[in-house]
C-alpha positions as CSV (number, residue, x, y, z in Angstrom):
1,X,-83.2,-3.4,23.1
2,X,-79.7,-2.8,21.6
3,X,-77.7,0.0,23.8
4,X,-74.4,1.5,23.1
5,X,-72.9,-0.6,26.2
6,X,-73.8,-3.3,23.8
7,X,-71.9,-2.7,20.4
8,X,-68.3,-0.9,20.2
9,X,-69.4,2.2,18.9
10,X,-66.9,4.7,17.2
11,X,-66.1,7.7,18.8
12,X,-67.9,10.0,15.9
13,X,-70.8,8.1,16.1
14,X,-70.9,8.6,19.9
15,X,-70.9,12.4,19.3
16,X,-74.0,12.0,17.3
17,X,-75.9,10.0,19.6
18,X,-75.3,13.0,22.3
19,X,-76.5,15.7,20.0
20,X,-79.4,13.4,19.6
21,X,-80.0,13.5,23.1
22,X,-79.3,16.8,24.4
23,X,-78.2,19.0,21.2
24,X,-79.8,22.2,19.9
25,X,-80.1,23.9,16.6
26,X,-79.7,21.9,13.9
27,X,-77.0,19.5,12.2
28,X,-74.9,18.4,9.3
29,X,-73.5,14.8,9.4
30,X,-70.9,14.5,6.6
31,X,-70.8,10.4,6.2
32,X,-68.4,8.8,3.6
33,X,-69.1,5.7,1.7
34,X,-69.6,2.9,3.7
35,X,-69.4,4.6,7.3
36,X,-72.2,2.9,8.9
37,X,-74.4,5.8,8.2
38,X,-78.0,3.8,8.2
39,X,-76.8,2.0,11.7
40,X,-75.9,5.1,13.1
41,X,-79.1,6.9,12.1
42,X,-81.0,4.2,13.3
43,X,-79.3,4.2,16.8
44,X,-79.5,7.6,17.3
45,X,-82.8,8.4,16.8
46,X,-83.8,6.1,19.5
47,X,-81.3,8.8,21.8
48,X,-84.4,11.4,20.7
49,X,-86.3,10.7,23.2
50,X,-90.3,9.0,22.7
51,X,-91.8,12.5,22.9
52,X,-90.3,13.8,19.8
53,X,-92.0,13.2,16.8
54,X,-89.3,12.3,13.7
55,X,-89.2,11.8,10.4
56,X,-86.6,10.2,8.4
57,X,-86.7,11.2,4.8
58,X,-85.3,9.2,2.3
59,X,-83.9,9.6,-0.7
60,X,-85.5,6.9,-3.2
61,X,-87.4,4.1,-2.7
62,X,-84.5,1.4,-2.1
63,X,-83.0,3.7,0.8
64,X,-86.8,3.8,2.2
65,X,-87.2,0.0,2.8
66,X,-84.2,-0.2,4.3
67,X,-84.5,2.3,6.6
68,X,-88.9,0.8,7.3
69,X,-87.1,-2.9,8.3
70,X,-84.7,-1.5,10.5
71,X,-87.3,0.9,12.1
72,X,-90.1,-1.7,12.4
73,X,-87.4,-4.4,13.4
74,X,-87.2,-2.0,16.8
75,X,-90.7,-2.0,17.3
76,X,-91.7,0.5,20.4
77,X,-88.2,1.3,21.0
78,X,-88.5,4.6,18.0
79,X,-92.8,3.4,17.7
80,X,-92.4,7.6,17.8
81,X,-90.4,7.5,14.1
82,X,-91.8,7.9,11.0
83,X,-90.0,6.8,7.8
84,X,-91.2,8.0,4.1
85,X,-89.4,9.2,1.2
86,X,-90.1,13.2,0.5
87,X,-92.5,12.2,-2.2
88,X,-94.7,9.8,0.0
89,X,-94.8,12.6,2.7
90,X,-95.8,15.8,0.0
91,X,-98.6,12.9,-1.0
92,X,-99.7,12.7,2.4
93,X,-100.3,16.8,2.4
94,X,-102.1,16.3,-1.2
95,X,-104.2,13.7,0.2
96,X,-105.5,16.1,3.1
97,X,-106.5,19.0,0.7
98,X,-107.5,16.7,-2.1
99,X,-108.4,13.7,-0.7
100,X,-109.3,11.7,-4.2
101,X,-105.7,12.5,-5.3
102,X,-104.2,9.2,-6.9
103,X,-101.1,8.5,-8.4
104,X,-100.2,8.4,-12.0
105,X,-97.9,6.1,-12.7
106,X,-97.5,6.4,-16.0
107,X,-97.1,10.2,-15.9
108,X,-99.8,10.9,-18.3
109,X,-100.9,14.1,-16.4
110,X,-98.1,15.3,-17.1
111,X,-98.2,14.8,-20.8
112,X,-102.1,16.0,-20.8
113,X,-101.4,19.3,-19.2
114,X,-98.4,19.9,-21.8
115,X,-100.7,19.0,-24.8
116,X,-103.3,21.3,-23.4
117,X,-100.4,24.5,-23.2
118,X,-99.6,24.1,-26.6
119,X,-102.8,22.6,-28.3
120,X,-103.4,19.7,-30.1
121,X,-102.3,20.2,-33.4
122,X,-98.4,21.3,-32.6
123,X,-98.7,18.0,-30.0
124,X,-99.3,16.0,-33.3
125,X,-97.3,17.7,-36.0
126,X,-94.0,19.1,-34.2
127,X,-91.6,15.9,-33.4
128,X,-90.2,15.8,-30.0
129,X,-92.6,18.8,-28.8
130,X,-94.2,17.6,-25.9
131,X,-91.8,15.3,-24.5
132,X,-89.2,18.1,-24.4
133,X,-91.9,20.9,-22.6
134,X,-92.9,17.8,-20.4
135,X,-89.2,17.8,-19.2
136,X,-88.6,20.9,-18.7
137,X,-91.9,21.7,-16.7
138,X,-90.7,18.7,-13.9
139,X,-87.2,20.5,-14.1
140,X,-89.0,23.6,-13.1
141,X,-91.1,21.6,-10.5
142,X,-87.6,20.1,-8.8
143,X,-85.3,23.1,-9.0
144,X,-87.4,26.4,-9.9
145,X,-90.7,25.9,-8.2
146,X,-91.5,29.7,-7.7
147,X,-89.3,31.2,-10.5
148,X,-91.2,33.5,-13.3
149,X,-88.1,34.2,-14.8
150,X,-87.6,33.3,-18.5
151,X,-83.8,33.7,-18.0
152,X,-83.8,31.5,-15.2
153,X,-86.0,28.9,-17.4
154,X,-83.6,29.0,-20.5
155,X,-80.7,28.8,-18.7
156,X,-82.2,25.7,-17.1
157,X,-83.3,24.7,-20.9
158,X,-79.7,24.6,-21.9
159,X,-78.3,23.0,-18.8
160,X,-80.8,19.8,-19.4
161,X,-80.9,19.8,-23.1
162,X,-84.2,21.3,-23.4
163,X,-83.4,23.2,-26.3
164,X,-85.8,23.4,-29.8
165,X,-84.4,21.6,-32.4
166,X,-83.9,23.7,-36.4
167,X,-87.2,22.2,-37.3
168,X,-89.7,23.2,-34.1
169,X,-88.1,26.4,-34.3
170,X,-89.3,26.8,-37.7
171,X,-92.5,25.4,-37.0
172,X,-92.7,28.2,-34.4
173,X,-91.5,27.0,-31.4
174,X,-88.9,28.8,-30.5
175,X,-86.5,29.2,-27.5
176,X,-88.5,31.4,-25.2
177,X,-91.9,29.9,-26.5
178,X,-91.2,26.4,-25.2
179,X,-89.5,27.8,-22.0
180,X,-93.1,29.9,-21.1
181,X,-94.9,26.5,-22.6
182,X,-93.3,24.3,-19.6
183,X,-94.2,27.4,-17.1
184,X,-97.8,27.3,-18.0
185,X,-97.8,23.1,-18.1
186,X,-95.3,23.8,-14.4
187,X,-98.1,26.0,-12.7
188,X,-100.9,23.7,-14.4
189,X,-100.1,21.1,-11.5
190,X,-101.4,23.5,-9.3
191,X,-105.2,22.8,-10.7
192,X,-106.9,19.3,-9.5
193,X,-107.0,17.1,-12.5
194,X,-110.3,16.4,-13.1
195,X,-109.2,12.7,-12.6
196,X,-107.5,13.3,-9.7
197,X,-104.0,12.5,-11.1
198,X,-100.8,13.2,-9.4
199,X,-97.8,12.7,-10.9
200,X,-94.4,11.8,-9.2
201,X,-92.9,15.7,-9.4
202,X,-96.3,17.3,-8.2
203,X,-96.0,14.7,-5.1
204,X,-93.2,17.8,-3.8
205,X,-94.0,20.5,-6.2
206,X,-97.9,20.6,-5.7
207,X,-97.9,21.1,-1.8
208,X,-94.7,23.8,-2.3
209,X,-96.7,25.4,-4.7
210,X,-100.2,25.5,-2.9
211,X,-99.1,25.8,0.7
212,X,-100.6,22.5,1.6
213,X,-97.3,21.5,4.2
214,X,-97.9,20.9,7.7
215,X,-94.6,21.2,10.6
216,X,-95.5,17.9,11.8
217,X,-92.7,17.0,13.8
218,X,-90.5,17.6,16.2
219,X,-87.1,16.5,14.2
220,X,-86.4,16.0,10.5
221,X,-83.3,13.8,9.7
222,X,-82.9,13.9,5.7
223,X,-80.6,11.3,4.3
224,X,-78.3,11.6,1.4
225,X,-79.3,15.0,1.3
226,X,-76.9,15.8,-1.5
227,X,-78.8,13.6,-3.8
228,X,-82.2,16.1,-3.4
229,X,-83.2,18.6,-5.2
230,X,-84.2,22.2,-4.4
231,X,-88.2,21.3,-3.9
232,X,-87.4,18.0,-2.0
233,X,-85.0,19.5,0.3
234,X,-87.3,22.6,1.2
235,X,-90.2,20.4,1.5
236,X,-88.5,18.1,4.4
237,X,-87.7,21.9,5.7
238,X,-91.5,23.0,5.9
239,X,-92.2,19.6,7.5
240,X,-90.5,20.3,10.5
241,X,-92.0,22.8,13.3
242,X,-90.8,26.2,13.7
243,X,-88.4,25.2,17.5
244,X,-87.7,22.0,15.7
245,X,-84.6,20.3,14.9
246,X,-83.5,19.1,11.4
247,X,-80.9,16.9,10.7
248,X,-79.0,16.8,7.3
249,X,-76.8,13.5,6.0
250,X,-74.7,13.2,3.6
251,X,-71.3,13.2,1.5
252,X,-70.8,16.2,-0.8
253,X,-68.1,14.0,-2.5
254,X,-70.8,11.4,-3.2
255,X,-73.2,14.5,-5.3
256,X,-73.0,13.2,-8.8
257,X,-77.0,13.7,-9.8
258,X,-76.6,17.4,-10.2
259,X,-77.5,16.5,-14.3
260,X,-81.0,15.4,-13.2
261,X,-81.5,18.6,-11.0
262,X,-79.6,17.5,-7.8
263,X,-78.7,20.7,-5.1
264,X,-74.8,19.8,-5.5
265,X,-73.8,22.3,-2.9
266,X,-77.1,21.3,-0.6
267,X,-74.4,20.0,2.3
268,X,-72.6,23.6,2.3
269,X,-75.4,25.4,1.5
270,X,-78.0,24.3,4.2
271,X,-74.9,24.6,6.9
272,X,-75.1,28.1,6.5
273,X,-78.9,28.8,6.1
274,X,-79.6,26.4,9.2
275,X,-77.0,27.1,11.3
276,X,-75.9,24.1,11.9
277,X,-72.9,22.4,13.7
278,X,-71.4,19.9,11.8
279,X,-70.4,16.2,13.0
280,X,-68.5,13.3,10.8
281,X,-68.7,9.9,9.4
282,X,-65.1,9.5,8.0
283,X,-64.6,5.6,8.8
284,X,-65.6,3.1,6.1
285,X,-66.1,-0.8,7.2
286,X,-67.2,-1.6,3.7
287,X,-63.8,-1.6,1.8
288,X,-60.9,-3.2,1.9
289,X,-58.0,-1.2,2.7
290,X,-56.2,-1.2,-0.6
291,X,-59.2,-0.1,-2.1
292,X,-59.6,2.5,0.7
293,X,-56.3,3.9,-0.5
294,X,-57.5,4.4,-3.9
295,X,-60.6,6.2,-2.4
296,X,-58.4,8.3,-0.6
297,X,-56.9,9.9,-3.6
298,X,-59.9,11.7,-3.8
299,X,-61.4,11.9,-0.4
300,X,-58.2,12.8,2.4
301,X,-60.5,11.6,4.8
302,X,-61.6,8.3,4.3
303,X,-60.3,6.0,6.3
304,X,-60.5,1.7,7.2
305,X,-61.8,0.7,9.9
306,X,-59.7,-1.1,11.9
307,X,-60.9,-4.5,11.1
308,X,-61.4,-4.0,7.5
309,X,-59.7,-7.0,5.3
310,X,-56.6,-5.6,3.3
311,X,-58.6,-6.3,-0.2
312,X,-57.3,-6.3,-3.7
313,X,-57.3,-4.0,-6.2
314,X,-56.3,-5.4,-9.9
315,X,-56.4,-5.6,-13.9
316,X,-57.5,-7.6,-16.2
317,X,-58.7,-6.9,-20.3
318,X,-62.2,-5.8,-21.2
319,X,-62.3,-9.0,-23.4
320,X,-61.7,-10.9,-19.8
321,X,-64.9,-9.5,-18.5
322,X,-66.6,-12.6,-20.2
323,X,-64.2,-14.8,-18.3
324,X,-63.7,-13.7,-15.5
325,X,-67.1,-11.5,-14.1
326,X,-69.5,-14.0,-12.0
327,X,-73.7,-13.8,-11.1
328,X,-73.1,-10.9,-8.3
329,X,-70.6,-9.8,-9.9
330,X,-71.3,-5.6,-10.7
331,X,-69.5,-3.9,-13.8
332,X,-69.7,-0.3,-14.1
333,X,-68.7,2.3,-16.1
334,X,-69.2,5.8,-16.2
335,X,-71.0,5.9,-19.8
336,X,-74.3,4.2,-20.5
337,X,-73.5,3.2,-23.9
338,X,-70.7,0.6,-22.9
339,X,-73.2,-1.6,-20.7
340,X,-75.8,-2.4,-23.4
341,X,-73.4,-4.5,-25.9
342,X,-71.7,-5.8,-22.7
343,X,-74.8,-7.1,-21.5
344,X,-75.7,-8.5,-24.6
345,X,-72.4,-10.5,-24.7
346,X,-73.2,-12.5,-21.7
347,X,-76.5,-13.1,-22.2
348,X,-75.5,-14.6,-25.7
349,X,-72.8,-16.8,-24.0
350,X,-76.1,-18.0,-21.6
351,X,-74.7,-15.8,-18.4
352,X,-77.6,-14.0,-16.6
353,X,-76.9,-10.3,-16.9
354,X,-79.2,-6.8,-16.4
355,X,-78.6,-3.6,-16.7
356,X,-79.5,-1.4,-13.7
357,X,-82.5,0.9,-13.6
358,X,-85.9,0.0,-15.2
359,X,-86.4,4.0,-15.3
360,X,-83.2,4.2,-17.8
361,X,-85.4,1.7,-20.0
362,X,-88.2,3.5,-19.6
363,X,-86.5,7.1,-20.9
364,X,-85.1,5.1,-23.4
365,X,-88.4,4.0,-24.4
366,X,-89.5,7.4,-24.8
367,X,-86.7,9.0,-26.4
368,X,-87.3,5.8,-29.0
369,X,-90.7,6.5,-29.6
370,X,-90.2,10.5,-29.8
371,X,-87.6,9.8,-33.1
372,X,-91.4,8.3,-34.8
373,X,-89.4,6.1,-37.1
374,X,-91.2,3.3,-38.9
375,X,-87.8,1.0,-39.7
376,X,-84.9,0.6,-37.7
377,X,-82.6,2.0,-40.4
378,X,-84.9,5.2,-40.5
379,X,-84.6,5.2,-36.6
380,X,-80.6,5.1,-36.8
381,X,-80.3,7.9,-39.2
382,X,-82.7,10.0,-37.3
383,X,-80.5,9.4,-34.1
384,X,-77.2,10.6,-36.0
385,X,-78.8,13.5,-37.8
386,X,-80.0,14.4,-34.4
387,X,-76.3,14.2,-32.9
388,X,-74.9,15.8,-35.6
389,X,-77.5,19.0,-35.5
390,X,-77.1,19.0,-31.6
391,X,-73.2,18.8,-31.9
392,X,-73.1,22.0,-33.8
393,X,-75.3,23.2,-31.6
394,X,-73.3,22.7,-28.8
395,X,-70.3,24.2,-30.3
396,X,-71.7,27.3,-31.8
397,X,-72.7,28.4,-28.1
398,X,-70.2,27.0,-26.0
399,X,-67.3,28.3,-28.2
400,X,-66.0,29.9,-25.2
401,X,-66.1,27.6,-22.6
402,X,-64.2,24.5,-23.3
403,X,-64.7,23.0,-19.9
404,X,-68.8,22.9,-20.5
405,X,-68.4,22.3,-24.0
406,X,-66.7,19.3,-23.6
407,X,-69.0,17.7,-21.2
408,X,-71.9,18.5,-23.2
409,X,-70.2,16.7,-26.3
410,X,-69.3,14.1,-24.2
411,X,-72.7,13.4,-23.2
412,X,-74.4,13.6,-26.3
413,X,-71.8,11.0,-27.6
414,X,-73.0,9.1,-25.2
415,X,-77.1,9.5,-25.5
416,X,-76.2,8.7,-29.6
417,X,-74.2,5.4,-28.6
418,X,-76.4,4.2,-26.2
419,X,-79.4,4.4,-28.5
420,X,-77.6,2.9,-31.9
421,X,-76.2,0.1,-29.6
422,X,-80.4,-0.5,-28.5
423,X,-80.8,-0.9,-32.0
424,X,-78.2,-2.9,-33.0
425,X,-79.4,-6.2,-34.8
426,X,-83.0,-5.3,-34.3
427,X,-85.2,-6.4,-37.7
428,X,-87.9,-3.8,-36.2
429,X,-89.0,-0.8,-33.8
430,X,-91.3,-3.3,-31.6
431,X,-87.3,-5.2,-30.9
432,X,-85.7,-1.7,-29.9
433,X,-88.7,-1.3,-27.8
434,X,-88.9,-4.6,-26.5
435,X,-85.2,-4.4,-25.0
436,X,-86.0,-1.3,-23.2
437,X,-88.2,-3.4,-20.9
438,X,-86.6,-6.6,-20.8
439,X,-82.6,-5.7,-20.4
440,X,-83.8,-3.3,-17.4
441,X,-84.1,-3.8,-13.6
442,X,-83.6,-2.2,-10.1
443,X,-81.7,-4.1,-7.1
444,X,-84.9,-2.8,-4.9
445,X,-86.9,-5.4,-6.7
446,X,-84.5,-8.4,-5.8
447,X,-83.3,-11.0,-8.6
448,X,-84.7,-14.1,-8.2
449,X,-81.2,-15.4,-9.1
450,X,-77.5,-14.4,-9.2
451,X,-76.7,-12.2,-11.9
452,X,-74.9,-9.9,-12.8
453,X,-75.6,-6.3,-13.1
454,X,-74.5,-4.1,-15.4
455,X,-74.4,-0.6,-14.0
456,X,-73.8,3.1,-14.9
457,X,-71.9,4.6,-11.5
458,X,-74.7,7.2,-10.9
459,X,-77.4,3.8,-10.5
460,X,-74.8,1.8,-8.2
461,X,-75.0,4.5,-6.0
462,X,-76.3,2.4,-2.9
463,X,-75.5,-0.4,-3.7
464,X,-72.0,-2.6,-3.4
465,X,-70.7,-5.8,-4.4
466,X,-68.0,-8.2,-3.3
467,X,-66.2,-8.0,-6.5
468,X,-66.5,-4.7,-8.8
469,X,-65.2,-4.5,-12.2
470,X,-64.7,-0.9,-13.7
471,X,-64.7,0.1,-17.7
472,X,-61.1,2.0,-16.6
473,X,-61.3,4.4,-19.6
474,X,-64.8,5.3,-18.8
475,X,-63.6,7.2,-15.3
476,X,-61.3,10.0,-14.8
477,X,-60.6,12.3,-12.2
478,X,-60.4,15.9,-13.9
479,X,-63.2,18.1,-12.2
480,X,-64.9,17.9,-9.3
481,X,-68.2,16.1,-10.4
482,X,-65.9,13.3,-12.7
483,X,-63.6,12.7,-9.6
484,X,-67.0,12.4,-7.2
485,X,-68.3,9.8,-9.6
486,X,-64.6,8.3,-9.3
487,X,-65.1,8.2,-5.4
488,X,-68.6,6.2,-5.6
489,X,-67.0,3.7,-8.4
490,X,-64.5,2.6,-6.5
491,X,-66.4,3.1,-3.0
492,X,-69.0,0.2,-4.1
493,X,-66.5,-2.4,-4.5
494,X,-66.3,-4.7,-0.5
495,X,-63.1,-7.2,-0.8
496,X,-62.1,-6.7,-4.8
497,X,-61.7,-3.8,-7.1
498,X,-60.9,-4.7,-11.1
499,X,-59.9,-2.2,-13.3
500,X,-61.1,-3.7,-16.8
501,X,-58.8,-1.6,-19.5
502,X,-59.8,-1.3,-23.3
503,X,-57.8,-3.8,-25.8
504,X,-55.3,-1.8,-28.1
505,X,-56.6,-1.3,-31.4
């Protein structure tokens, strides 16, 4: 068994293992990109003690096997650990109340339960109905899991683009009709389906909801805590027992998912209602140092480890992409859109290429099928005349707040982009749909060889790459959020970091 006598450990990661060991309370670890954070979670844990009962909770599903190898690669040295991601663990409480429970995949429940709130006939006849309700019910799940309040819901409507659209507001579904629609398909979760069907947001909303969670153990460590939403992060909360300890990890400059329902401010937030001390990761042995000091920039206090390589940080055209990128190779960029037609390049030239995320291929699949056109032209028009109605949309409400406005615009350009490039060169709807599976994967499932991945910053989060190009004008630094998603660009990127800058028109 690895001890501490054994490995130079860092000074901040010896503080940790002693609050493992002989801390009270509770605490916050804020680690930066690249600090070692999984070795020193796994290391400290086994500081616990054998009679405590943990659980690490994981973020996703790729941050889950990692942390099972390393746990099981220990064997009876932390045989008292338990690692699952939230959802497993809220499945686990579902399974003890409703022990025929299954999984649905597909999400189907979801859509069944949605249908069933607003009937059959407005499923069929109003476009874009029940995928819209659908989406805002698991947004109610995630961040409002209690809330009866319709202000509360249409806030949270506008926030996520769950707004009606002219023509289901003139078939009668307006604003406040679809907001108490997704509370009604929201608290429907609470029911058994007669099938048994669970779908991935009742895996945390349904034992929240029903009081099915259990303080099973003794400590809770939560990893990349300020990737979790509301429900997640009060789950791992319940699962802990009442003269317990719970441990929270992770980098508030790394919170860039708050558009999907993230807690941004979960770090800050749970300092305060846990009382906890706080403890730091601050010293990166991923980057190189030149590309430490572009990090730095944004984050004062991220530092290279002493024996970091001094790395390189360069330029090159986006037209040099072609040239220049390699199989393992990532190129990222801050905007969707700019990866699909860059992925299509090298795969044209006979360069194996992806673009990260089968569940971005999947939405897109969706949002596809929701537009119900029969040609591709059709499709196309209906996915401008949408951007174009959203747009003023946008504007008429926002007139006030140029900040939000902006954002919004900016991400509707975007959604409208992305899904024109999908269809670009199609002859037919089954192509569009076709790419939507086959230009789609996730790093957790391993490539079978090199490629290159093609990746929006939000789904590199995790990951890193020898060499990292970045679409330059697709980044900026001028809020908060932009200049957190700056932080993780730059942050994946081990011995070289290439700006890639547009060609002059």
């Amino acid at each position: 068994m690895e001890t501490t006598t054994e490995k130079k450990w860092s000074l901040q990661q010896l503080a940790i293992f002693v609050w493992f060991t002989s801390g009270i309370g509770n605490l916050i670890v804020r680690a930066r990109a690249g600090t070692g954070k999984t070795t020193t979670i796994i290391e400290a844990v086994k500081h616990a003690g054998h009679e405590v009962k943990i659980l690490l909770a994981a973020f996703n599903r790729r941050i889950y096997l990692e942390l099972d190898k390393r746990v099981k690669e220990l064997g009876e040295a932390v045989k008292n650990v338990e690692v699952r991601t939230l959802h497993a663990l809220g499945f686990r409480f579902i399974l003890r109340q409703w022990p025929n429970a299954k999984i649905d995949e597909t999400g189907q429940v979801d859509t069944d339960r949605v249908i069933k709130v607003v009937g059959a006939q407005a499923a069929d006849t109003v476009m874009g109905l029940v995928p819209m309700v659908r989406k805002l019910a698991g947004l109610l799940k995630n961040i409002h899991p209690f809330t009866y309040n319709i202000n509360d819901v249409m806030d949270l409507a506008f926030r996520f683009d769950c707004e009606p659209t002219e023509e289901q507001i003139r078939d009668g579904w307006d604003l406040e009709r679809v907001c108490r629609a997704a509370g009604k398909a929201r608290d429907a979760a609470m029911v058994k389906d007669a099938e048994g069907r669970i779908s991935f947001d009742d895996m945390v909303y349904v034992p929240l909801a029903n009081g099915f969670c259990r303080p099973w153990f003794s400590m809770v460590v939560v990893d990349e805590a300020q990737d979790m939403n509301y429900s997640q992060l009060l789950l791992a909360q319940k699962a802990c027992k009442p003269r317990g300890r719970i441990v929270v990890v992770g980098d508030d400059y790394q919170a860039i998912y708050g558009f999907r329902g993230a807690d941004e401010g979960s770090l800050d937030r749970l300092k305060q209602d846990l009382r906890a001390i706080e403890l730091g990761l601050t010293t990166t042995y991923r980057c190189g140092r030149s590309i430490v000091d572009v990090a730095r920039a944004i984050v004062p206090d991220f530092n290279a480890g002493e024996g970091n390589p001094d790395g390189i940080v360069d330029g090159c055209s986006a037209d040099a992409l072609y040239e220049l990128a390699q199989p393992g190779d990532f190129i990222l960029s801050r905007k969707n859109a700019r990866l699909m037609p860059l992925c299509l390049g090298f795969l044209k030239r006979g360069i194996r290429c992806r673009i990260e995320g089968k569940d971005v291929g999947k939405q897109l699949r969706e949002t596809v099928q929701s537009f119900k056109a029969r040609t591709v032209p059709e499709f196309i028009a209906r996915v401008q005349g949408w951007g174009k109605k959203r747009n003023a949309r946008i504007c008429k409400k926002l007139a006030n707040n140029e900040e939000l406005r902006a954002a919004k615009l900016d991400e509707l350009a975007d959604s409208v982009e992305m899904l024109t490039a999908l269809a670009d060169g199609c002859g037919s709807i089954s192509e569009v749909l076709a790419r939507t599976e086959t230009l789609f994967g996730d790093s957790a499932d391993g490539d079978a060889l090199p490629t290159i991945i093609c990746s929006s910053v939000h789904k590199a989060k995790g990951l890193e790459a020898t060499r990292v190009f970045i679409l330059a004008d697709t980044v900026n630094t001028r809020n908060r959020e932009e200049s957190n998603i700056y932080y993780v660009a730059v942050t994946r990127a081990k011995a070289r970091l290439t700006w890639a800058m547009p060609v002059a028109a």
